[in-house]
C-alpha positions as a LaTeX table, in Angstrom:
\begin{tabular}{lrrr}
\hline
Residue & $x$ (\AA) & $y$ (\AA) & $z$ (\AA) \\
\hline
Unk1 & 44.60 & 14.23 & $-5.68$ \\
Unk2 & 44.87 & 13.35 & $-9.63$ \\
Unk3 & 44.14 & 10.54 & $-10.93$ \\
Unk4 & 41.77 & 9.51 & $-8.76$ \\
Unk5 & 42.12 & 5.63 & $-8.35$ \\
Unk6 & 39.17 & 3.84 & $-9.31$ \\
Unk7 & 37.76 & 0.33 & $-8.85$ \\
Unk8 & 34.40 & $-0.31$ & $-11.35$ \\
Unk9 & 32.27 & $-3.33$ & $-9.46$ \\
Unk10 & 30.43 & $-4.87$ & $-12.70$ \\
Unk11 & 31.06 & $-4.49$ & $-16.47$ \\
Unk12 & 27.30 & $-4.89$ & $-17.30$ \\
Unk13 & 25.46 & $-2.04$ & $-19.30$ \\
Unk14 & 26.35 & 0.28 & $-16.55$ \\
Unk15 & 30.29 & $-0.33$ & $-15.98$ \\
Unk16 & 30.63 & $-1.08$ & $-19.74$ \\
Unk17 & 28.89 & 1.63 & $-21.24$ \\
Unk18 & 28.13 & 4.41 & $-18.88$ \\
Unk19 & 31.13 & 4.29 & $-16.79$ \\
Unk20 & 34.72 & 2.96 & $-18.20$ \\
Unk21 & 34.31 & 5.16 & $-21.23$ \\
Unk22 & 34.51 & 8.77 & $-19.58$ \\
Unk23 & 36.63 & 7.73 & $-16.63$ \\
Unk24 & 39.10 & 6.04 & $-19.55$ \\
Unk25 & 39.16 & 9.38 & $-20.89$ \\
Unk26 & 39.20 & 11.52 & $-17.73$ \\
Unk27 & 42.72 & 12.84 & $-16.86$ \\
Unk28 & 40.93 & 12.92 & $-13.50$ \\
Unk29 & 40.51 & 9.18 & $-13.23$ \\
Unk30 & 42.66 & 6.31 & $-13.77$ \\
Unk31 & 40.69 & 3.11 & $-13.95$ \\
Unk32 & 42.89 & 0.29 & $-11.30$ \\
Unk33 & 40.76 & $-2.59$ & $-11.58$ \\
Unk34 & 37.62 & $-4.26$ & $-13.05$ \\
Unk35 & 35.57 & $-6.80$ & $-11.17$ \\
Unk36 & 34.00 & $-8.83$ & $-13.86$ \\
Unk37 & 34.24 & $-11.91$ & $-15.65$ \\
Unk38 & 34.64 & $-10.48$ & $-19.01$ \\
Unk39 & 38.31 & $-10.44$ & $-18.77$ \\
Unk40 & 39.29 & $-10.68$ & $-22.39$ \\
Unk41 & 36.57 & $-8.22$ & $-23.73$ \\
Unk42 & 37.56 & $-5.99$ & $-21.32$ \\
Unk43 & 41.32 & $-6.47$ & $-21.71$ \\
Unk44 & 40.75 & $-5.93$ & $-25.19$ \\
Unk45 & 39.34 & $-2.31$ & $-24.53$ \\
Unk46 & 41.73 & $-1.21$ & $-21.32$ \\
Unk47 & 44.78 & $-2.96$ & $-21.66$ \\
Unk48 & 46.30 & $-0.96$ & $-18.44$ \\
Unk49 & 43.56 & $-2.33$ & $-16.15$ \\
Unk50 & 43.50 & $-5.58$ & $-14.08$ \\
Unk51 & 40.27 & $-7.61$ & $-14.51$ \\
Unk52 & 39.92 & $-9.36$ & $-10.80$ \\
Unk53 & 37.22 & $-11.92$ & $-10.20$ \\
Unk54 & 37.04 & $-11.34$ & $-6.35$ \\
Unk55 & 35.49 & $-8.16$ & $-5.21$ \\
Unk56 & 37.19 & $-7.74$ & $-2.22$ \\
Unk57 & 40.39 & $-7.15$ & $-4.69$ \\
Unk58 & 38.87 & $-3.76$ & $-5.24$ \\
Unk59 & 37.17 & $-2.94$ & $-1.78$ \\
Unk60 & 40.04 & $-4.04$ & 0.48 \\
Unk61 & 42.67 & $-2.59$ & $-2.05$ \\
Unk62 & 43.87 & 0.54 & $-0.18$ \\
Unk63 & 45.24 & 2.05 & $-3.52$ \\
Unk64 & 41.45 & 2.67 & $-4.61$ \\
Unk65 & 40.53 & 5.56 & $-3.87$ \\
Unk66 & 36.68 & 5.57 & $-5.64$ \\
Unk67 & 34.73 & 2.21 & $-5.83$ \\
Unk68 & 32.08 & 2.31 & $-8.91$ \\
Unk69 & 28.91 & 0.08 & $-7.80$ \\
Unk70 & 27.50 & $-0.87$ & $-11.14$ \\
Unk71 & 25.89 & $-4.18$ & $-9.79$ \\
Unk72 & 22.49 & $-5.57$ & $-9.82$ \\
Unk73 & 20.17 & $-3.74$ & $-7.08$ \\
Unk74 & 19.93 & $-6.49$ & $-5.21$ \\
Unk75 & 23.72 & $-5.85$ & $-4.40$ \\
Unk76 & 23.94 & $-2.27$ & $-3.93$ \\
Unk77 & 23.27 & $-1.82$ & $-0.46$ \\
Unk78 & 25.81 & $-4.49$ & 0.53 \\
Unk79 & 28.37 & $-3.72$ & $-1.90$ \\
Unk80 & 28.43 & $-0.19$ & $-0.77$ \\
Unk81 & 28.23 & $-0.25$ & 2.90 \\
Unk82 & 31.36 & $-2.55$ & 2.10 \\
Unk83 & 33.22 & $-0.08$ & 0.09 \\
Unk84 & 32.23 & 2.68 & 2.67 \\
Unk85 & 33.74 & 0.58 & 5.71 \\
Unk86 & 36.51 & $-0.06$ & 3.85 \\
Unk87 & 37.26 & 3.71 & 3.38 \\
Unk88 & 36.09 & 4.08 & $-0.42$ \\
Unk89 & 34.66 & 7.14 & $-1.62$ \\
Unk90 & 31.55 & 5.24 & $-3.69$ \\
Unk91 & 29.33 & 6.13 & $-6.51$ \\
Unk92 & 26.10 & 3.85 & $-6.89$ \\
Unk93 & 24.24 & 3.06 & $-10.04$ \\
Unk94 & 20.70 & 3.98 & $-9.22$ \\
Unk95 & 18.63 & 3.16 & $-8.03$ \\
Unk96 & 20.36 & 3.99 & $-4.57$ \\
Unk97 & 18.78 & 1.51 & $-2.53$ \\
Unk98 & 15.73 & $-0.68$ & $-2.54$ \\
Unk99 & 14.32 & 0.26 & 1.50 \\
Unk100 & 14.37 & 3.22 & 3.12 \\
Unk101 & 16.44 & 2.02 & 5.86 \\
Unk102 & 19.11 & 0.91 & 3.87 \\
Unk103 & 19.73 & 4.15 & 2.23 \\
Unk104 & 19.45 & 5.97 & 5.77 \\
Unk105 & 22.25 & 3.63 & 7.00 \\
Unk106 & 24.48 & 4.10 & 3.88 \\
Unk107 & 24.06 & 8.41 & 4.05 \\
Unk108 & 25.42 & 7.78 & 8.12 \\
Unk109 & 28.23 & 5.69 & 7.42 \\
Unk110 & 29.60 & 7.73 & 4.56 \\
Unk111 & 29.28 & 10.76 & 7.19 \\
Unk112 & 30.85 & 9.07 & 9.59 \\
Unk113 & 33.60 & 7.72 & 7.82 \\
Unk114 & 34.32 & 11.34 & 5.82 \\
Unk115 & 33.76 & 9.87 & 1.90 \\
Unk116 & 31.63 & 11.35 & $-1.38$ \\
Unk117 & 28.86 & 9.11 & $-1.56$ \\
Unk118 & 26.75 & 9.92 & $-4.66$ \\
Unk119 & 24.35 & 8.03 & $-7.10$ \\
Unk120 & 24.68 & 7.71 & $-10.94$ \\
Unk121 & 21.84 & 9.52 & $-11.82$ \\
Unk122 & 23.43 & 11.13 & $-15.40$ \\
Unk123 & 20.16 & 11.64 & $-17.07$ \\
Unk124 & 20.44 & 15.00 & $-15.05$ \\
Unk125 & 22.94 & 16.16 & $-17.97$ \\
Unk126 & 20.56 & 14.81 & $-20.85$ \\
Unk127 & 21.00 & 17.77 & $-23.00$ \\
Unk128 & 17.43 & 17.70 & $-23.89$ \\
Unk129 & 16.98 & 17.81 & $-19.72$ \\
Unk130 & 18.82 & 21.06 & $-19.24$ \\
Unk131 & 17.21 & 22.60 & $-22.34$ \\
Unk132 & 13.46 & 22.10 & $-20.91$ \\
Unk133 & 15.38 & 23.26 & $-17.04$ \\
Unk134 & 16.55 & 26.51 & $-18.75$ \\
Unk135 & 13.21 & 27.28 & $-20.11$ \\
Unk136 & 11.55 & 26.44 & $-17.42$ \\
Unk137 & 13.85 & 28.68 & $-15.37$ \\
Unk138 & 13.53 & 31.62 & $-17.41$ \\
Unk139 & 10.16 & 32.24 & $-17.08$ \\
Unk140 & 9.10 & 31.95 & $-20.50$ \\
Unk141 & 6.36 & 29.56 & $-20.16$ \\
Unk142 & 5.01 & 31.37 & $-17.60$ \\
Unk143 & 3.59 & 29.60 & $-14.86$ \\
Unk144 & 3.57 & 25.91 & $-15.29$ \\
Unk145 & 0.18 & 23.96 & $-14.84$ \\
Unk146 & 1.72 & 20.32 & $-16.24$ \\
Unk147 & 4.96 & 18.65 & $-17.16$ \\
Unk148 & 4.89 & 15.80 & $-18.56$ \\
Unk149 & 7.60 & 13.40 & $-19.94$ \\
Unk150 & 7.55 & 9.92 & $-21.83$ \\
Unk151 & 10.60 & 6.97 & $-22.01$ \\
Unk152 & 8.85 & 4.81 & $-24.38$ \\
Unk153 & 10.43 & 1.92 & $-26.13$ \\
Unk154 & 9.08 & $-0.90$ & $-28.29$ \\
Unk155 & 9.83 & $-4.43$ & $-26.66$ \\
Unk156 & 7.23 & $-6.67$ & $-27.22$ \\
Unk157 & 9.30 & $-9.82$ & $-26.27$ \\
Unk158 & 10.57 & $-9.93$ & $-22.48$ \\
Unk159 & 14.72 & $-10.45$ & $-22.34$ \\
Unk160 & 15.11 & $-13.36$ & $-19.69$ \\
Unk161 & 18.37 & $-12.56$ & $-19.80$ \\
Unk162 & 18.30 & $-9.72$ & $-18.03$ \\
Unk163 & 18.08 & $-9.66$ & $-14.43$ \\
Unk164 & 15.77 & $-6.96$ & $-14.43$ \\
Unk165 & 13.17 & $-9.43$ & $-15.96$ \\
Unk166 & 13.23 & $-11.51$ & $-12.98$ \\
Unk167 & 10.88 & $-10.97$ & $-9.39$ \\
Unk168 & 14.06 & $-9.50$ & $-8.10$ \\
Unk169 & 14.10 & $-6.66$ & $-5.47$ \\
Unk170 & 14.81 & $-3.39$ & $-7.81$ \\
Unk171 & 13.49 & $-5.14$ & $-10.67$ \\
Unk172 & 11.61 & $-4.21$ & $-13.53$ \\
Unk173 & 10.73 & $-1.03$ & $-15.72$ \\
Unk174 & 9.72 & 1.08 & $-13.10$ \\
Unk175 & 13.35 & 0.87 & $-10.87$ \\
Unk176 & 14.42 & 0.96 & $-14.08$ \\
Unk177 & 13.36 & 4.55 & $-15.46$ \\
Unk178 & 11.59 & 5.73 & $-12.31$ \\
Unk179 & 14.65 & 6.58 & $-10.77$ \\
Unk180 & 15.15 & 8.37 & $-13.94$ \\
Unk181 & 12.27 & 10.36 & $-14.44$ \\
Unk182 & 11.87 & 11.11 & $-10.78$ \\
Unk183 & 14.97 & 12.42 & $-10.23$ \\
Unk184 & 14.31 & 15.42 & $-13.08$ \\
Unk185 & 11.18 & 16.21 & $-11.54$ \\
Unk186 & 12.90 & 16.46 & $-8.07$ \\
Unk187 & 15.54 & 18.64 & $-9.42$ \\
Unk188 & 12.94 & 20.71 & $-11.17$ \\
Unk189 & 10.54 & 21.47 & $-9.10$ \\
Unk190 & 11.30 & 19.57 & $-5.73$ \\
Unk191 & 9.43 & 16.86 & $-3.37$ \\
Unk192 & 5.91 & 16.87 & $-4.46$ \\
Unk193 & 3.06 & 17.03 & $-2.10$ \\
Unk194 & 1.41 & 13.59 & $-2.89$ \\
Unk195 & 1.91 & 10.71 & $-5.51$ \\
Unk196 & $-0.21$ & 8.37 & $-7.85$ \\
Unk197 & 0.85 & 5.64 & $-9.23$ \\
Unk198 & $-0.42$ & 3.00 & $-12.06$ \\
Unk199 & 2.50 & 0.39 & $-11.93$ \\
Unk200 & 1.08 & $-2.66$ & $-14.03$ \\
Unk201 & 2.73 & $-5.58$ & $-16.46$ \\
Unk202 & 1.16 & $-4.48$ & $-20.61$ \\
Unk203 & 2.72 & $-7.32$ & $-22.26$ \\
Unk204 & 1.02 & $-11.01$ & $-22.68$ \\
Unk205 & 3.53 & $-11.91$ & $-20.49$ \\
Unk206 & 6.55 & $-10.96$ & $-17.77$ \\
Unk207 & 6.95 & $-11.66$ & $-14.42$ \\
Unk208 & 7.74 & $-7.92$ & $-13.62$ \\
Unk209 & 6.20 & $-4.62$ & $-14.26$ \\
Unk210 & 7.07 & $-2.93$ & $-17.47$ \\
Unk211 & 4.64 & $-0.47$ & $-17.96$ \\
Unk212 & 4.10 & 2.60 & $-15.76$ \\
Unk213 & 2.25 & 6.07 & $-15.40$ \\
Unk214 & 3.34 & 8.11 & $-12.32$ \\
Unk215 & 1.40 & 11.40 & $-11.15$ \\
Unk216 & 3.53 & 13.59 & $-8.57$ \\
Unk217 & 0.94 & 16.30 & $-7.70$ \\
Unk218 & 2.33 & 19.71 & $-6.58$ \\
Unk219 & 0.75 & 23.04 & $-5.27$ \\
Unk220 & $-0.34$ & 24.40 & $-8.34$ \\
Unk221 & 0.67 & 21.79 & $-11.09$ \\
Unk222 & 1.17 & 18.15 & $-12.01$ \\
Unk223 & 4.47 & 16.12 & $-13.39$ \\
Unk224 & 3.52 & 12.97 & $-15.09$ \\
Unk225 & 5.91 & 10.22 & $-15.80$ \\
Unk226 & 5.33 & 7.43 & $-17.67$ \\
Unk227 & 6.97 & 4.50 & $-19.86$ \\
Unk228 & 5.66 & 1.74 & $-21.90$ \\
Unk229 & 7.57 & $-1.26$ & $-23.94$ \\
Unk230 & 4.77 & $-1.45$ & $-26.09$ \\
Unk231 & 4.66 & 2.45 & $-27.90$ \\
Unk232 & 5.84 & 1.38 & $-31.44$ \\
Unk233 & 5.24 & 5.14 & $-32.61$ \\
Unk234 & 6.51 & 7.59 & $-30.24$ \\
Unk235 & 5.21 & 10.90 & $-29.36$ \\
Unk236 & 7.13 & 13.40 & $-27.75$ \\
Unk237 & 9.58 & 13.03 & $-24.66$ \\
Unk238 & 9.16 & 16.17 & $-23.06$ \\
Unk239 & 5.85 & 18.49 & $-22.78$ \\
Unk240 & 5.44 & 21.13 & $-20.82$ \\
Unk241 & 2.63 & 24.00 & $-20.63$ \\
Unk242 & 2.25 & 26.93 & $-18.79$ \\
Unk243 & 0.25 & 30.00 & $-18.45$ \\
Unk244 & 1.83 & 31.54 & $-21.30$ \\
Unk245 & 2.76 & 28.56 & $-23.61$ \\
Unk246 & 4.19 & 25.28 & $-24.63$ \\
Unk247 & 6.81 & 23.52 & $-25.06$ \\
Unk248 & 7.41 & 20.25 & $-26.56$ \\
Unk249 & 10.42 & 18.33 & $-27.46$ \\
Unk250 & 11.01 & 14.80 & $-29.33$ \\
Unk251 & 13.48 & 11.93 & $-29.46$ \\
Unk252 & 16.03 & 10.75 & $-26.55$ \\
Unk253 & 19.43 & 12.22 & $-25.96$ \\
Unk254 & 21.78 & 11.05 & $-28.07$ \\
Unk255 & 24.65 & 9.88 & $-25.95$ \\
Unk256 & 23.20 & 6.40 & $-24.86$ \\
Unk257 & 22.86 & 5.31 & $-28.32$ \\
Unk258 & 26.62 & 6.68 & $-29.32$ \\
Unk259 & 27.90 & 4.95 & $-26.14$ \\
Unk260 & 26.24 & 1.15 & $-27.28$ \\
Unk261 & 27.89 & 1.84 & $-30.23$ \\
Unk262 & 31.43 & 1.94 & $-29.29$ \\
Unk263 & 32.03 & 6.02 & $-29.29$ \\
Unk264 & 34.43 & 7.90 & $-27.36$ \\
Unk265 & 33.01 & 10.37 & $-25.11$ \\
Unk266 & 35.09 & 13.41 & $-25.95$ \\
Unk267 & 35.49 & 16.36 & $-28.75$ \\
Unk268 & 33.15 & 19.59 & $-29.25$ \\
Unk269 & 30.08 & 17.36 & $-31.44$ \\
Unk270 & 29.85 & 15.29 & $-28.46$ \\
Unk271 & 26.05 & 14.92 & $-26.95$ \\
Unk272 & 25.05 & 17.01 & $-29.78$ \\
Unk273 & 21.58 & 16.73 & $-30.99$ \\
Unk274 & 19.71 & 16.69 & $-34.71$ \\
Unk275 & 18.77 & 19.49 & $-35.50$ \\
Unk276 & 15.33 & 18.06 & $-36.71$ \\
Unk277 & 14.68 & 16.86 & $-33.00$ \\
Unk278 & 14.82 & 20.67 & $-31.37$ \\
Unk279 & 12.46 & 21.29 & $-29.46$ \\
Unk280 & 9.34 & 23.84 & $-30.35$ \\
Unk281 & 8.39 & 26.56 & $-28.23$ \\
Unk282 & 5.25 & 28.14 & $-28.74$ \\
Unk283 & 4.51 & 31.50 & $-26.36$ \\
Unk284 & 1.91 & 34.36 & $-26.20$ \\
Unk285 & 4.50 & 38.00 & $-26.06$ \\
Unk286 & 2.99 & 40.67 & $-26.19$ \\
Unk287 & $-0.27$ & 39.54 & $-27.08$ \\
Unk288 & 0.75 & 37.84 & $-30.21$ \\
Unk289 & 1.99 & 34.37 & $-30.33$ \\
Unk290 & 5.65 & 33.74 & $-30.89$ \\
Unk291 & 6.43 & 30.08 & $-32.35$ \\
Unk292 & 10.09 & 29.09 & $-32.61$ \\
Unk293 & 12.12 & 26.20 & $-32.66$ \\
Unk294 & 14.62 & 25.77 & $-29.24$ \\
Unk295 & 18.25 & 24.29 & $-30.14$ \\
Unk296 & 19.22 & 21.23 & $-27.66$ \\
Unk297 & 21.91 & 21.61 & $-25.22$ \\
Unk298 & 24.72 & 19.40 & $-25.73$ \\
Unk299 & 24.11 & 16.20 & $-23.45$ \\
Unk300 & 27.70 & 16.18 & $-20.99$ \\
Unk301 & 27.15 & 12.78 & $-18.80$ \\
Unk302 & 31.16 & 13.71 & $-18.12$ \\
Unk303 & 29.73 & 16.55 & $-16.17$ \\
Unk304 & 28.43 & 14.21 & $-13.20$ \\
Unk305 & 31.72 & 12.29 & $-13.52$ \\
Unk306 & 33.68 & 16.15 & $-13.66$ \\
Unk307 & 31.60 & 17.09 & $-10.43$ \\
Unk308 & 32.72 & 13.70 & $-8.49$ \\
Unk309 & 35.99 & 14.77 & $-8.70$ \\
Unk310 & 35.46 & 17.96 & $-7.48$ \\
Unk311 & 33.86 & 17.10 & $-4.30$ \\
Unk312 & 36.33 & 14.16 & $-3.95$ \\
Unk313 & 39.83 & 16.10 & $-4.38$ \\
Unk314 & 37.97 & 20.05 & $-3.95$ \\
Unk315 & 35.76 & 19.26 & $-1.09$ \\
Unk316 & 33.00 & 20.92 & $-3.47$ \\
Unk317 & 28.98 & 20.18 & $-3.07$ \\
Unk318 & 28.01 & 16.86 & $-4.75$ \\
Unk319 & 25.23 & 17.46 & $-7.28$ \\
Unk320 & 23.60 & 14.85 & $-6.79$ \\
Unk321 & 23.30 & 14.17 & $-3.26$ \\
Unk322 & 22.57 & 10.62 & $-1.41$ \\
Unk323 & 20.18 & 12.38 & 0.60 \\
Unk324 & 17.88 & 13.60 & $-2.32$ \\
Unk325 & 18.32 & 10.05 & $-4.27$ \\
Unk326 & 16.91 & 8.81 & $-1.10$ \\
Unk327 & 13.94 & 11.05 & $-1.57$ \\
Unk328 & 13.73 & 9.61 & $-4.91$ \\
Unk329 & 13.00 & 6.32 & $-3.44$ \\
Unk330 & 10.30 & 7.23 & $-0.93$ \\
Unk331 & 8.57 & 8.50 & $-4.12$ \\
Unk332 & 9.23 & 5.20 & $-5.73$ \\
Unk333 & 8.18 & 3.23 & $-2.58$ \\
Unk334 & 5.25 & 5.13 & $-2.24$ \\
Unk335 & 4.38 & 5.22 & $-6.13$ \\
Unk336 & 4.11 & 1.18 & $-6.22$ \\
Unk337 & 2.17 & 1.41 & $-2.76$ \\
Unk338 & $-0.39$ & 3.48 & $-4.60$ \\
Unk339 & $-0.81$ & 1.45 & $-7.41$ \\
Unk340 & $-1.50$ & $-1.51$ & $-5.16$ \\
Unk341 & $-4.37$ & 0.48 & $-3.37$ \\
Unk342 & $-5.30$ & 2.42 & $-6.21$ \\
Unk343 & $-5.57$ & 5.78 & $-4.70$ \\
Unk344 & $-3.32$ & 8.75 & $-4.26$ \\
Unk345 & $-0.81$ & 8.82 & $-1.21$ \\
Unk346 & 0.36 & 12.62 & 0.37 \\
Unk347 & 4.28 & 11.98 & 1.06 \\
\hline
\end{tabular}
């Protein structure tokens, strides 16, 4: 079932950057219609698609096949349960859903009616991501005590612009990134045992949080997550020790950055890293320590896109299930209910 017919609901920094530029280049996809009101921009980028300014042109259209939902939050709920009813096979920007219930009622109906249902959490294929999974994995490190990773950003100035910097359900820096940050530890190492949270606005002024430290506390270690808009020098993004090392990683992957800037996502230098940013890895072997520098995967965002596909024309597993980016919002429920009381919550 090739291409598979695709309607993108949004052309904000999600449908504009993370989304029309691998499904334009996917033989898998074929991009039908846009709902936005950036018709000539976008007409200037994908002459072949049809820029609609109702929704329902792409939700009751029975030649889509896939419905992108690359809205605000406070529309995701609706504008999938739509798509779902209306026999779409949906992917969600994260975060999934805002309440619990919500996201329990969307993971039914896509049962029910027989369609993929997955979130867009591509962060998962940050090559820097599936570098510290792979050492993690093999055992080098040893048994891990603390993980710990940073998405810091200097922003001293709030963007009223941007929705997210409105008292909006789903707003702010924390639905932001959390969903982000949560979901690697998830995929890592699972749901953890019992969460802290320290949710809090750092700069003179903002009318939603933008500033957050996270604790997820497991059996025999701890994953801390934080982000801050006020970290003009930045320290590493990824630490991790262990019983038999360290290792430590700088700098973000690089394919956000190429995307903003107008690259294609294709060719064999794609999501590939400087060399100056590789990661360090510093072990005890043999009783002597071993220090040596780790080279980045390639970051492959078309590798969520790749395994869409599959489970929507292969019947093959999702990767990243509705079911586990629900579990990724209890932990982000239950994160800001902890930093209202201040104490740690067991999940």
């Amino acid at each position: 079932m090739y291409p598979i017919r695709t309607g993108i609901i949004g052309f904000g920094l999600s449908g504009r950057v993370f989304q029309a530029p691998f499904l334009d280049v996917s033989p898998r996809f074929e991009i039908s219609k846009i709902y936005s009101s950036r018709k000539s921009e976008i007409n200037s980028l994908y002459k072949q698609v049809e820029v609609v300014g109702d929704v329902n042109d792409i939700l009751s259209d029975p030649q889509i096949d896939l419905a992108i939902v690359a809205s605000p939050n406070t529309e995701h709920f609706a504008l999938t349960k739509k798509a779902l009813l209306n026999g779409k096979h949906v992917v969600v920007e994260k975060p999934f859903v805002t309440e619990i219930k919500h996201g329990e009622e969307l993971i039914g109906l896509a049962r029910q009616q027989g369609k993929v249902l997955s979130v867009f959490q591509n962060r998962r294929w940050d090559g820097d991501f599936q570098t510290v999974k792979e050492i993690i994995g093999s055992g080098q490190l040893g048994s891990i005590s603390e993980y710990e990773v940073h998405f810091d950003r200097f922003r001293p100035e709030p963007d009223y612009s941007n929705w997210r910097s409105h008292a909006l359900p789903g707003s702010g820096v924390f639905f932001d990134l959390g969903p982000h940050l949560i979901d690697q530890a998830i995929d890592l190492f699972g749901m953890p045992e019992a969460v802290f949270g320290d949710i809090r606005v750092a700069r003179s002024e903002g009318n939603v949080d933008d500033t957050f430290e996270v604790i997820l506390f497991y059996k025999h270690h701890r994953a801390k997550l934080k982000a801050g808009v006020l970290v003009k020098e930045l320290g590493p993004h990824f630490i991790v020790h262990g019983s038999n090392g360290s290792f430590v990683k700088y700098g973000l992957d690089p394919q956000e950055e190429l995307l903003k800037k107008g690259a294609v996502p294709k060719g064999n230098d794609w999501g590939t890293d400087d060399e100056s940013l590789y990661g360090t890895l510093n072990i005890v072997k043999d009783g002597r320590d071993h220090i040596s520098r780790i080279k980045t995967h390639k970051g492959n965002y078309m590798g969520f896109f790749d395994n869409v596909a599959d489970a929507i024309s292969e019947n093959k597993p999702l990767a990243v299930k509705p079911e586990t980016a629900l579990q990724n919002i209890r932990v982000i429920l239950a994160a800001i209910e902890s930093s209202k009381q201040r104490k740690v919550l067991t999940l």
